[in-house]
PDB file of the backbone (N, CA, C, O) and the ligand in Angstrom, with CONECT records:
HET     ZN  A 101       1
ATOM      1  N   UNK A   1     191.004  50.743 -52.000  1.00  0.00           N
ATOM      2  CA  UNK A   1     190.751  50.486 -53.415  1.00  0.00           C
ATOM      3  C   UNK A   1     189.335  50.932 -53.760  1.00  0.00           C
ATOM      4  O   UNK A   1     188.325  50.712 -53.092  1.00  0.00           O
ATOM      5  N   UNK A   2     189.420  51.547 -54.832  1.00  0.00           N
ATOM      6  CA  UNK A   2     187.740  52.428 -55.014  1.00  0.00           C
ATOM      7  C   UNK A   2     187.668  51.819 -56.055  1.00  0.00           C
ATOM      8  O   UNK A   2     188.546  51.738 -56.914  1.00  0.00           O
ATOM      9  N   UNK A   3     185.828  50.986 -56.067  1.00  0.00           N
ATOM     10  CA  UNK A   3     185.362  50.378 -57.031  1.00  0.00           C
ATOM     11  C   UNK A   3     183.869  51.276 -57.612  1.00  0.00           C
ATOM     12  O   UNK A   3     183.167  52.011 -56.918  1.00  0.00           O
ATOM     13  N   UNK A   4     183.679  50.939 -59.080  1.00  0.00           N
ATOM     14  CA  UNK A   4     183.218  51.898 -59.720  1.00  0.00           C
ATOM     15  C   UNK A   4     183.228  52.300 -60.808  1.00  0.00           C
ATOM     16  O   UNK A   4     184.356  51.896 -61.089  1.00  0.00           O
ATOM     17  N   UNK A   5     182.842  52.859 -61.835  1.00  0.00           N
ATOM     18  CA  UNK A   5     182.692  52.502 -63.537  1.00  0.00           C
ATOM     19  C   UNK A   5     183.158  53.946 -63.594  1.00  0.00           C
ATOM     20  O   UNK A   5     182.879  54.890 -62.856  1.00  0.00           O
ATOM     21  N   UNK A   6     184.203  53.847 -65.021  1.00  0.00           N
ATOM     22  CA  UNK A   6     184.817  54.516 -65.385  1.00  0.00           C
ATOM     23  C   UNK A   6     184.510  55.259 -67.052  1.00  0.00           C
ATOM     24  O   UNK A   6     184.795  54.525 -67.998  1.00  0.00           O
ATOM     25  N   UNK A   7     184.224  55.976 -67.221  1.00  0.00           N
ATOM     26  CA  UNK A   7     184.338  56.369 -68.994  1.00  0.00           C
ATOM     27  C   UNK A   7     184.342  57.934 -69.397  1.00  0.00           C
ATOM     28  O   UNK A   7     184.456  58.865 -68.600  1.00  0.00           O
ATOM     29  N   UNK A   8     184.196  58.028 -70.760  1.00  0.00           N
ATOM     30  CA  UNK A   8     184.645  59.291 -71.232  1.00  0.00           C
ATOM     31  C   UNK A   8     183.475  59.358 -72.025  1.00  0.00           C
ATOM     32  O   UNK A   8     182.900  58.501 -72.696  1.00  0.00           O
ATOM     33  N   UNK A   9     183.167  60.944 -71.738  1.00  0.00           N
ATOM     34  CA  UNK A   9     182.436  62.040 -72.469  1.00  0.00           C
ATOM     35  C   UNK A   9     183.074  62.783 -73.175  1.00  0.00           C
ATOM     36  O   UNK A   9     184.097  63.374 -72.829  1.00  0.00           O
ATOM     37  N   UNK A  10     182.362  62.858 -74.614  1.00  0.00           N
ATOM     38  CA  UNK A  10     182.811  64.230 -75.377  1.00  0.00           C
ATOM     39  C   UNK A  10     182.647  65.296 -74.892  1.00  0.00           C
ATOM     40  O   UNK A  10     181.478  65.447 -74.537  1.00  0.00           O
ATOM     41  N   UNK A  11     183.385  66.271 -74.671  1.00  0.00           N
ATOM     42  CA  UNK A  11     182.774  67.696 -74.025  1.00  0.00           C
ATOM     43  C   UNK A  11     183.262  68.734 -74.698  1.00  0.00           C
ATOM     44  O   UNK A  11     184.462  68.771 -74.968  1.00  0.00           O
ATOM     45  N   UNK A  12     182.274  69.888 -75.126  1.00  0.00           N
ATOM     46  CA  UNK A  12     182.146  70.532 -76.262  1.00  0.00           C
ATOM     47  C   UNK A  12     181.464  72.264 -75.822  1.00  0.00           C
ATOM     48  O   UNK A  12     180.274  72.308 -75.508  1.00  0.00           O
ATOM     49  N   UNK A  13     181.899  72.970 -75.828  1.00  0.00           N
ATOM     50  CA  UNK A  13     181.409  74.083 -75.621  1.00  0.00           C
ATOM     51  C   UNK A  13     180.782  74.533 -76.709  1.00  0.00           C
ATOM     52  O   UNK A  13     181.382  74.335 -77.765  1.00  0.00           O
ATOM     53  N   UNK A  14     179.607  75.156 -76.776  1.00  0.00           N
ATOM     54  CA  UNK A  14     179.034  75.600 -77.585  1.00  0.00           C
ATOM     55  C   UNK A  14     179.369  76.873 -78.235  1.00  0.00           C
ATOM     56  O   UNK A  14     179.035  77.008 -79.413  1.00  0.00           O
ATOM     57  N   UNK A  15     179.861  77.636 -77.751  1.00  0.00           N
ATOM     58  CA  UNK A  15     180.201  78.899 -78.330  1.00  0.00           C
ATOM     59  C   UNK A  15     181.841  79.105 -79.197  1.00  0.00           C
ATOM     60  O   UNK A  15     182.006  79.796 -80.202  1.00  0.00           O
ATOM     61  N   UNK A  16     182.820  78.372 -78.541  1.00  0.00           N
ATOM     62  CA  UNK A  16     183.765  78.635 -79.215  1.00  0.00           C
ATOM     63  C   UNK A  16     183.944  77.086 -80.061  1.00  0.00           C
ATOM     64  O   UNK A  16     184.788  77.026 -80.955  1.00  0.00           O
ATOM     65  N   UNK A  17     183.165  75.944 -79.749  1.00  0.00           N
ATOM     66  CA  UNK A  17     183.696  74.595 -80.062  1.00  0.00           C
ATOM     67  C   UNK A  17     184.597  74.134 -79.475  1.00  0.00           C
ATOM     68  O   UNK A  17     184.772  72.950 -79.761  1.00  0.00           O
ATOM     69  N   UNK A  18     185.346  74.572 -78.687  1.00  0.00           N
ATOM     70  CA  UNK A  18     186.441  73.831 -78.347  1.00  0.00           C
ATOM     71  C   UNK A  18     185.937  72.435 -77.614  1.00  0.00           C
ATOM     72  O   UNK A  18     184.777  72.420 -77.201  1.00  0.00           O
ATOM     73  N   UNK A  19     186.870  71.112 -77.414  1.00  0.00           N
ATOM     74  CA  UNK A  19     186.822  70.117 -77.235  1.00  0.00           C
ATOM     75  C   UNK A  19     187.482  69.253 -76.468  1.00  0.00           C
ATOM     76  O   UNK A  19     188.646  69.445 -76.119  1.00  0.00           O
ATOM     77  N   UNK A  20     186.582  67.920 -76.044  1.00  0.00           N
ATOM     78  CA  UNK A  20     187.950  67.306 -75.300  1.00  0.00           C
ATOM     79  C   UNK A  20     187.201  66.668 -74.686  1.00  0.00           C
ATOM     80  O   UNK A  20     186.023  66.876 -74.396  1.00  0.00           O
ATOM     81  N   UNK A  21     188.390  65.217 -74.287  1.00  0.00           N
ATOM     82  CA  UNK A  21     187.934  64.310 -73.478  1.00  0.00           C
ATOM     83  C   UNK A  21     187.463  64.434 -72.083  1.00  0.00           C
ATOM     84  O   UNK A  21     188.363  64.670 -71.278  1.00  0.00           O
ATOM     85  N   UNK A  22     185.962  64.305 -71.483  1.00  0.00           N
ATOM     86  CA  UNK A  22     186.191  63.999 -69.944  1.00  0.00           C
ATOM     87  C   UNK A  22     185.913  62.661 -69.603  1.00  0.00           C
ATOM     88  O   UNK A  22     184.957  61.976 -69.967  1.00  0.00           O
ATOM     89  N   UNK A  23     186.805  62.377 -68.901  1.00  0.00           N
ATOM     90  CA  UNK A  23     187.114  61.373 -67.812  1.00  0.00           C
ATOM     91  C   UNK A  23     185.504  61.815 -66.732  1.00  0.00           C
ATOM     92  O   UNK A  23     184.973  62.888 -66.446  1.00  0.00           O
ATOM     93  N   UNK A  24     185.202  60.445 -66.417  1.00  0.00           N
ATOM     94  CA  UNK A  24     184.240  60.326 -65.194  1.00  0.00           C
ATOM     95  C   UNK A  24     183.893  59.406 -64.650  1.00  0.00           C
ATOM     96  O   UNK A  24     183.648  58.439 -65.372  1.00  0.00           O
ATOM     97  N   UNK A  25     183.723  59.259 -63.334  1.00  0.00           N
ATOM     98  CA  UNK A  25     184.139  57.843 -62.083  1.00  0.00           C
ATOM     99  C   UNK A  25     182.318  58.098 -61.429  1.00  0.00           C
ATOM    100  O   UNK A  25     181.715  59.123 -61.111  1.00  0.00           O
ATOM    101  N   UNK A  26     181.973  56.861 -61.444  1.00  0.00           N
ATOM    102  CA  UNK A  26     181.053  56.661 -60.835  1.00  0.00           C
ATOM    103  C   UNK A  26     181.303  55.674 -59.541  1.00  0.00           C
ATOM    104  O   UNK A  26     181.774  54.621 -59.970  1.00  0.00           O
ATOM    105  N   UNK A  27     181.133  55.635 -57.881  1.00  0.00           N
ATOM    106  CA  UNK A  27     181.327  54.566 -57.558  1.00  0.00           C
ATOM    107  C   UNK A  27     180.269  53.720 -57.247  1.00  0.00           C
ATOM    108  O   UNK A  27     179.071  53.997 -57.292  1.00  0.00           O
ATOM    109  N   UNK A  28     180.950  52.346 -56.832  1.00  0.00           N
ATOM    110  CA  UNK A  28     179.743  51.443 -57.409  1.00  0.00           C
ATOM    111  C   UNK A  28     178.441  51.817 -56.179  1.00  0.00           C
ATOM    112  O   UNK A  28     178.674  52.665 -55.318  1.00  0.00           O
ATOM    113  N   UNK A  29     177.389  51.249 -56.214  1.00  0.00           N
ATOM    114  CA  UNK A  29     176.571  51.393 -56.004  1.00  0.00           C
ATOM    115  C   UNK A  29     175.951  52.769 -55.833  1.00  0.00           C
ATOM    116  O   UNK A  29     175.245  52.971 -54.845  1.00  0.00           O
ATOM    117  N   UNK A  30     176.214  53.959 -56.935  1.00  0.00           N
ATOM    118  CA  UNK A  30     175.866  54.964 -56.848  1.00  0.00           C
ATOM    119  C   UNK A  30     175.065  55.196 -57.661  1.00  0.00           C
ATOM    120  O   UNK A  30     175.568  54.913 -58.748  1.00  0.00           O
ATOM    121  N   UNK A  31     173.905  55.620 -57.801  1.00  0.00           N
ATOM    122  CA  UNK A  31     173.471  55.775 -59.420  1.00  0.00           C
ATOM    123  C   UNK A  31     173.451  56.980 -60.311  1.00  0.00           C
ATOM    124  O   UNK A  31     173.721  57.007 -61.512  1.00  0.00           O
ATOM    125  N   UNK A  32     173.057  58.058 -59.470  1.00  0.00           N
ATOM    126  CA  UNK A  32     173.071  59.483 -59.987  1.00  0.00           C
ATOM    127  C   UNK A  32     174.829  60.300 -60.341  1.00  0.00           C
ATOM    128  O   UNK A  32     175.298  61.063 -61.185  1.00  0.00           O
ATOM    129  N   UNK A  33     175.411  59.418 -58.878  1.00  0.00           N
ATOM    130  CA  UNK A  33     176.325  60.557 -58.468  1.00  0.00           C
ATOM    131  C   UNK A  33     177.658  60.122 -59.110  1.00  0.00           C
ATOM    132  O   UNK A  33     178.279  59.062 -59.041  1.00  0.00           O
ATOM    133  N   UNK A  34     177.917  61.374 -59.810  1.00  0.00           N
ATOM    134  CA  UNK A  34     179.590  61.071 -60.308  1.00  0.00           C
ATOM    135  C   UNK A  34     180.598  62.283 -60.789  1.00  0.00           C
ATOM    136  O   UNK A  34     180.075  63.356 -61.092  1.00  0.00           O
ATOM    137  N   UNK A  35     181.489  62.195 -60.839  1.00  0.00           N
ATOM    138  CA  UNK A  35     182.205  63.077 -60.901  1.00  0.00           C
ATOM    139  C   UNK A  35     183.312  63.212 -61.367  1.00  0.00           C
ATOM    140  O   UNK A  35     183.984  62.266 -60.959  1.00  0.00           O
ATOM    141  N   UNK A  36     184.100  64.077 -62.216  1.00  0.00           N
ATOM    142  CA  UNK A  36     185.292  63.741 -63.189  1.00  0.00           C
ATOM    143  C   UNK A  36     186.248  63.626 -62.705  1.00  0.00           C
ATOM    144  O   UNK A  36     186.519  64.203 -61.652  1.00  0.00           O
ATOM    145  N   UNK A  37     186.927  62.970 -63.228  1.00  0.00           N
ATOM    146  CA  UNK A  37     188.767  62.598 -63.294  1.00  0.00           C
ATOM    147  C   UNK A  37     189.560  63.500 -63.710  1.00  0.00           C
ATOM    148  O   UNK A  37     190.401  64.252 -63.217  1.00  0.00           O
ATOM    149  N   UNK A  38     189.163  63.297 -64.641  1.00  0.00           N
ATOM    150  CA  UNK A  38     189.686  64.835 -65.570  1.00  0.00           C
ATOM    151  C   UNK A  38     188.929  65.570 -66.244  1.00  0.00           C
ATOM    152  O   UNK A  38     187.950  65.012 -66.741  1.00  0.00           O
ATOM    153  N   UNK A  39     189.059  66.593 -66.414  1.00  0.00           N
ATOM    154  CA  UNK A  39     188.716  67.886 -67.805  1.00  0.00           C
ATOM    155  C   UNK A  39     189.482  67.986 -68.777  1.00  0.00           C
ATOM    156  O   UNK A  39     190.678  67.874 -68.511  1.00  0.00           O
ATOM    157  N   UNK A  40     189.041  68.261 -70.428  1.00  0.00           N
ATOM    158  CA  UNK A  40     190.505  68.535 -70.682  1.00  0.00           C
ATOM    159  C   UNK A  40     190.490  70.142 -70.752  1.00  0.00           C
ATOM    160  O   UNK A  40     189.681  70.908 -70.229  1.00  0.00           O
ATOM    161  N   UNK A  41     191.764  70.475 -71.651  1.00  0.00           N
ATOM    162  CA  UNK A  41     192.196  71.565 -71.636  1.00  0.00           C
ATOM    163  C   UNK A  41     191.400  72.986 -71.683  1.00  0.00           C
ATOM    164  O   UNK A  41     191.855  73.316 -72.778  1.00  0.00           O
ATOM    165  N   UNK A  42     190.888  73.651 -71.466  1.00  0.00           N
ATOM    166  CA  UNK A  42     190.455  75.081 -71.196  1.00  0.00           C
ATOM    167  C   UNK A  42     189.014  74.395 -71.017  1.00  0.00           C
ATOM    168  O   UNK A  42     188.104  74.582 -71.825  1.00  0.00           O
ATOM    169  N   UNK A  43     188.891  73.526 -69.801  1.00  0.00           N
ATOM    170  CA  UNK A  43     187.792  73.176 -69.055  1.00  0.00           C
ATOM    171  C   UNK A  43     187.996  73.364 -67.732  1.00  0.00           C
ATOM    172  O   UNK A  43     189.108  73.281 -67.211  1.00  0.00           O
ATOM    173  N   UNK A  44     186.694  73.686 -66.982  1.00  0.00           N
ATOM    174  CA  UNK A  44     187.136  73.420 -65.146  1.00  0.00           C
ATOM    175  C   UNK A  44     185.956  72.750 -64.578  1.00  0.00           C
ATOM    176  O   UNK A  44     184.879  72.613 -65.158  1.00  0.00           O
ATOM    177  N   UNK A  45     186.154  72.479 -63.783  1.00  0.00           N
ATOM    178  CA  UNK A  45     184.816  72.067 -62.849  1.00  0.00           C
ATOM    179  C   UNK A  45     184.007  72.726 -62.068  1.00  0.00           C
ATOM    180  O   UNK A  45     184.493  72.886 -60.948  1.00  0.00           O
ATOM    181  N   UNK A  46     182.947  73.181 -62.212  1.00  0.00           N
ATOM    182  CA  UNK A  46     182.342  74.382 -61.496  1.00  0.00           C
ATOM    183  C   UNK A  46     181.121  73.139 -60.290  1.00  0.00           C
ATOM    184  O   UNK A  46     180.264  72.414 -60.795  1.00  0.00           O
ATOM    185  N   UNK A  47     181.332  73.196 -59.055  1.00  0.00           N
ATOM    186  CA  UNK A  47     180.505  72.118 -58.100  1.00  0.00           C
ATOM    187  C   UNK A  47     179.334  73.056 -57.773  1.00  0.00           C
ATOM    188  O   UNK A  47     179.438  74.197 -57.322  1.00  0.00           O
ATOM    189  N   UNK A  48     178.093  72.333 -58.101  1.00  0.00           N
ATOM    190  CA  UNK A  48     176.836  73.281 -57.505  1.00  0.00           C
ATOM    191  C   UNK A  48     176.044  72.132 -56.758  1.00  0.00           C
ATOM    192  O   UNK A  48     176.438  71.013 -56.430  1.00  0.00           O
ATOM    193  N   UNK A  49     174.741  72.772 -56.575  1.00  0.00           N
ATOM    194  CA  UNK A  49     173.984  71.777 -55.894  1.00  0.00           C
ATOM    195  C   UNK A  49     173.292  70.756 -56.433  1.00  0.00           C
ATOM    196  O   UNK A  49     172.924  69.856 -55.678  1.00  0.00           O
ATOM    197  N   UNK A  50     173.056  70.710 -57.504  1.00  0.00           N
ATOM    198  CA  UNK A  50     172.936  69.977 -58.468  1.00  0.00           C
ATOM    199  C   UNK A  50     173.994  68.620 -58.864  1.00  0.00           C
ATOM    200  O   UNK A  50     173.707  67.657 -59.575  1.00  0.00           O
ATOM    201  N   UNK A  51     175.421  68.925 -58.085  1.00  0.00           N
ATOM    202  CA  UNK A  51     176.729  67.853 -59.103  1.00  0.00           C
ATOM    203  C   UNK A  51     177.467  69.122 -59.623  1.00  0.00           C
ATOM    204  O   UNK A  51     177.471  70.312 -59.308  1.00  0.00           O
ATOM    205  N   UNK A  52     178.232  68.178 -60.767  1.00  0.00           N
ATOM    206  CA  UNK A  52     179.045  69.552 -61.301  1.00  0.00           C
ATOM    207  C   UNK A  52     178.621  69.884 -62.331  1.00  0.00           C
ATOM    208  O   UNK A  52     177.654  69.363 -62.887  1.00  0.00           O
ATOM    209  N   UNK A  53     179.318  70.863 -62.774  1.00  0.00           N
ATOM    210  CA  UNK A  53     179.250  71.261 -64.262  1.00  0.00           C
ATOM    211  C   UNK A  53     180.643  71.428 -64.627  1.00  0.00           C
ATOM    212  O   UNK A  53     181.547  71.523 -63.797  1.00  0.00           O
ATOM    213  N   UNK A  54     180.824  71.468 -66.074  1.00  0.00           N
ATOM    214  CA  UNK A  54     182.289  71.548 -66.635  1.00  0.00           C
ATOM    215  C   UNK A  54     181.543  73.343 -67.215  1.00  0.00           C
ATOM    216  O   UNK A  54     180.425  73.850 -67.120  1.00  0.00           O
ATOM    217  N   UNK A  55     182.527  73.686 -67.648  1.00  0.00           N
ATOM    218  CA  UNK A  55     182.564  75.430 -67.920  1.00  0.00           C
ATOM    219  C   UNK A  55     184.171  75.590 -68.411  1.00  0.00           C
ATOM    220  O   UNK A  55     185.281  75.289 -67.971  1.00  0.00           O
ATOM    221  N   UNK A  56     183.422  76.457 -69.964  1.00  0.00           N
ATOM    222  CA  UNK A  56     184.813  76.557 -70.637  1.00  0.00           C
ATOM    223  C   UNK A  56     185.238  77.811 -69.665  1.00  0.00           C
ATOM    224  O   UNK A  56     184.469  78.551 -69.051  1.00  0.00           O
ATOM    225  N   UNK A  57     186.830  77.852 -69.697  1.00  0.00           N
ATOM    226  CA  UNK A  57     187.323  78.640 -69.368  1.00  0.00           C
ATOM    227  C   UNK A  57     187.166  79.854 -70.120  1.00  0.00           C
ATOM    228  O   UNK A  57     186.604  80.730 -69.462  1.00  0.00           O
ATOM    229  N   UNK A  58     187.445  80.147 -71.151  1.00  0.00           N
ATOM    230  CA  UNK A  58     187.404  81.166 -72.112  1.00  0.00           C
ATOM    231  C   UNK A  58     186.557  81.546 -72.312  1.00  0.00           C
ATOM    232  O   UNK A  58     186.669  82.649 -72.848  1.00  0.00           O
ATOM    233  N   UNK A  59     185.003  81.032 -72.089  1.00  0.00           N
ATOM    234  CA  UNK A  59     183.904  81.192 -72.138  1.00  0.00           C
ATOM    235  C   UNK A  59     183.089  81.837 -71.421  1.00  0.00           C
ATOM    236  O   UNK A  59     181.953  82.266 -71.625  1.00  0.00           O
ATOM    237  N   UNK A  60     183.956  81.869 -70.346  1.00  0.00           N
ATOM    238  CA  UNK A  60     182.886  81.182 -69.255  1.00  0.00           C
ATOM    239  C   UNK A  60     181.638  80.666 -69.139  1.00  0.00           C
ATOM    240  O   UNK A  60     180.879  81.033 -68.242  1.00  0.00           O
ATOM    241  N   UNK A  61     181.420  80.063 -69.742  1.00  0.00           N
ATOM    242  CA  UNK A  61     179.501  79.139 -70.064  1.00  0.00           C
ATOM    243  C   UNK A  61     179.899  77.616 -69.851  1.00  0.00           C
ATOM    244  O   UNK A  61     180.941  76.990 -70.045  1.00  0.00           O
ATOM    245  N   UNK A  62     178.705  77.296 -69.395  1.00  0.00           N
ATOM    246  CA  UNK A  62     178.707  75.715 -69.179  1.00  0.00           C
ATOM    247  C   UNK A  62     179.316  74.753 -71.149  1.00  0.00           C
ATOM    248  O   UNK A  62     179.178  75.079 -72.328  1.00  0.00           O
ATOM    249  N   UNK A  63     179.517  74.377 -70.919  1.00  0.00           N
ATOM    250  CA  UNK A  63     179.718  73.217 -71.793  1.00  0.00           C
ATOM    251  C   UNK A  63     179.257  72.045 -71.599  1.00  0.00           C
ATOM    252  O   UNK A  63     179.015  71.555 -70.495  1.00  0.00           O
ATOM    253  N   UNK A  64     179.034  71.270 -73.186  1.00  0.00           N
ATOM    254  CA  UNK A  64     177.695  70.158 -72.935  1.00  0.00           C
ATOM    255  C   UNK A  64     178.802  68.922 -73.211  1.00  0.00           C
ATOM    256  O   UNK A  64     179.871  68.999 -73.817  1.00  0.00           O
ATOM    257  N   UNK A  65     178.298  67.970 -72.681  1.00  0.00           N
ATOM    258  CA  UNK A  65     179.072  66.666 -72.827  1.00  0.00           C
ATOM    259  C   UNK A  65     177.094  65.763 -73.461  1.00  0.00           C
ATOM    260  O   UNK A  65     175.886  65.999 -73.492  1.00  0.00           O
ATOM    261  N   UNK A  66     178.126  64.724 -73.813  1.00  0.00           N
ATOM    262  CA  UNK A  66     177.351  63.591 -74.833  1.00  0.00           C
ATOM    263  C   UNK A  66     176.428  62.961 -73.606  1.00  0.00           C
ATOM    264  O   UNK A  66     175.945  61.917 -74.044  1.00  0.00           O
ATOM    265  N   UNK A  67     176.049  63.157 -72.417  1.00  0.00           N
ATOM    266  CA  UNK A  67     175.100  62.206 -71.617  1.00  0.00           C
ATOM    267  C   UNK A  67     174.437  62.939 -71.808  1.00  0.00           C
ATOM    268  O   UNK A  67     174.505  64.106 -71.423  1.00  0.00           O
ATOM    269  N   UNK A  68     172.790  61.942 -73.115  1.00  0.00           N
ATOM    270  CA  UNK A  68     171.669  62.859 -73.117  1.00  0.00           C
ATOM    271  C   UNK A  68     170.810  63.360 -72.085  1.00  0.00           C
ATOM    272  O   UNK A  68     170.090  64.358 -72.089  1.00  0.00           O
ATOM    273  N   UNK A  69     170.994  62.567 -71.275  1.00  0.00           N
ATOM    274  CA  UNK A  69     169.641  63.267 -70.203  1.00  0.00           C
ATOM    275  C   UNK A  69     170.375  64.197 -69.442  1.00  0.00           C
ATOM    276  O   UNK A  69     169.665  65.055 -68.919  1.00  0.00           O
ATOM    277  N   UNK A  70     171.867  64.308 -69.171  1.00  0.00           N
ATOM    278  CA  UNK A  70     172.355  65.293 -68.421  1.00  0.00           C
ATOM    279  C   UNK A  70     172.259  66.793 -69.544  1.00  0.00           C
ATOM    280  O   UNK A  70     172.790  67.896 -69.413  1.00  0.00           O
ATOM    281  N   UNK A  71     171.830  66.537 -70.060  1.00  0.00           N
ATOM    282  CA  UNK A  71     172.152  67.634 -71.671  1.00  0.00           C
ATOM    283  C   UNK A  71     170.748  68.048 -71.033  1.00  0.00           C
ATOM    284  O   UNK A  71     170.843  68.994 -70.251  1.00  0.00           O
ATOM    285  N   UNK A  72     169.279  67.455 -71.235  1.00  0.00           N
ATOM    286  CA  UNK A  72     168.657  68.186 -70.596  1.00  0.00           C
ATOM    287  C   UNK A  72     168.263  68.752 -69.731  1.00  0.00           C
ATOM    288  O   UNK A  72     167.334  69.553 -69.838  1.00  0.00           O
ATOM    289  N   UNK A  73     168.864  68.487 -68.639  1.00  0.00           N
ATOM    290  CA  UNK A  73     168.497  68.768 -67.187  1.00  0.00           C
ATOM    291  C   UNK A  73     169.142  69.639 -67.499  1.00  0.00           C
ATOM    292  O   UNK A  73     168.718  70.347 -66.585  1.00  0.00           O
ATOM    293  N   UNK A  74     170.023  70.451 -68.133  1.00  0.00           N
ATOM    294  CA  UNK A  74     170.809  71.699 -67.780  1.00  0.00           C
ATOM    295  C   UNK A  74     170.366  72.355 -69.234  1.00  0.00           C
ATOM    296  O   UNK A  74     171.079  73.358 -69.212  1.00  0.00           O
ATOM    297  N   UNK A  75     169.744  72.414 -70.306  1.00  0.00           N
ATOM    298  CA  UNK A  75     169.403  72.801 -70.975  1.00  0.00           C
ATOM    299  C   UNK A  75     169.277  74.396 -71.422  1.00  0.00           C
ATOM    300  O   UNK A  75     169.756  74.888 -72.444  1.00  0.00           O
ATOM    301  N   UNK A  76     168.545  75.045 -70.445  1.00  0.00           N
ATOM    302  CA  UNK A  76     167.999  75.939 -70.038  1.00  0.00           C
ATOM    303  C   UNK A  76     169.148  77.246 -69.297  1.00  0.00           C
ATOM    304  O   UNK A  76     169.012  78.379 -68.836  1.00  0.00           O
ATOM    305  N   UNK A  77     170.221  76.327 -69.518  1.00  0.00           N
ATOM    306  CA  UNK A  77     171.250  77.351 -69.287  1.00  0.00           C
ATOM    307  C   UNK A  77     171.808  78.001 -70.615  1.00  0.00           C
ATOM    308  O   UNK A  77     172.390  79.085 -70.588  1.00  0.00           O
ATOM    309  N   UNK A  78     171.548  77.102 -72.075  1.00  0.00           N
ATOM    310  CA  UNK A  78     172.044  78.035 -72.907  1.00  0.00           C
ATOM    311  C   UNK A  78     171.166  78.951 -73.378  1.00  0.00           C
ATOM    312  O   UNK A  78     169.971  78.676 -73.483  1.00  0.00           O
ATOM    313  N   UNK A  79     171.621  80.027 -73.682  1.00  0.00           N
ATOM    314  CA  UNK A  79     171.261  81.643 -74.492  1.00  0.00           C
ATOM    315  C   UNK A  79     172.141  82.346 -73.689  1.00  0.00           C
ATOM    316  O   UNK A  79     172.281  83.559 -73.840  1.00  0.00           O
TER     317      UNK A  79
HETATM  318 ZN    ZN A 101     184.260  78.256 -75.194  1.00  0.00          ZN2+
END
């Protein structure tokens, strides 16, 4: 049984807009580290050294979800 906080991010690509719920599992006593459940539709999970990133498919570019400080730490990837 895996214990551990559960919730959803808006996730939003910047270039085409497209949208959608992600799912993401933290387990407990973790603080940094977490990782999705789901993507939605014309999303994937791209794993780096950093954690992941979501990346539109159609895009191929990262896409931003609503956790502000994760918004900046990756910032510097859009243009
Ligand atoms: Zn896109």
């Amino acid at each position: 049984m895996s214990t551990g906080a559960r919730w959803t991010e808006l996730l939003t690509c910047p270039n085409c807009r497209n949208s959608g719920l992600l799912q993401l599992f933290q387990p407990s006593g973790s603080t940094y580290e977490y990782r999705a459940e789901s993507v939605p539709d014309g999303f994937k999970i791209v794993h780096t050294e950093c954690g992941e990133l979501y990346w539109c498919r159609g895009c191929r570019r990262e896409a931003i979800h609503s956790d502000a400080g994760r918004l900046h730490a990756t910032s510097e990837q859009i243009n």
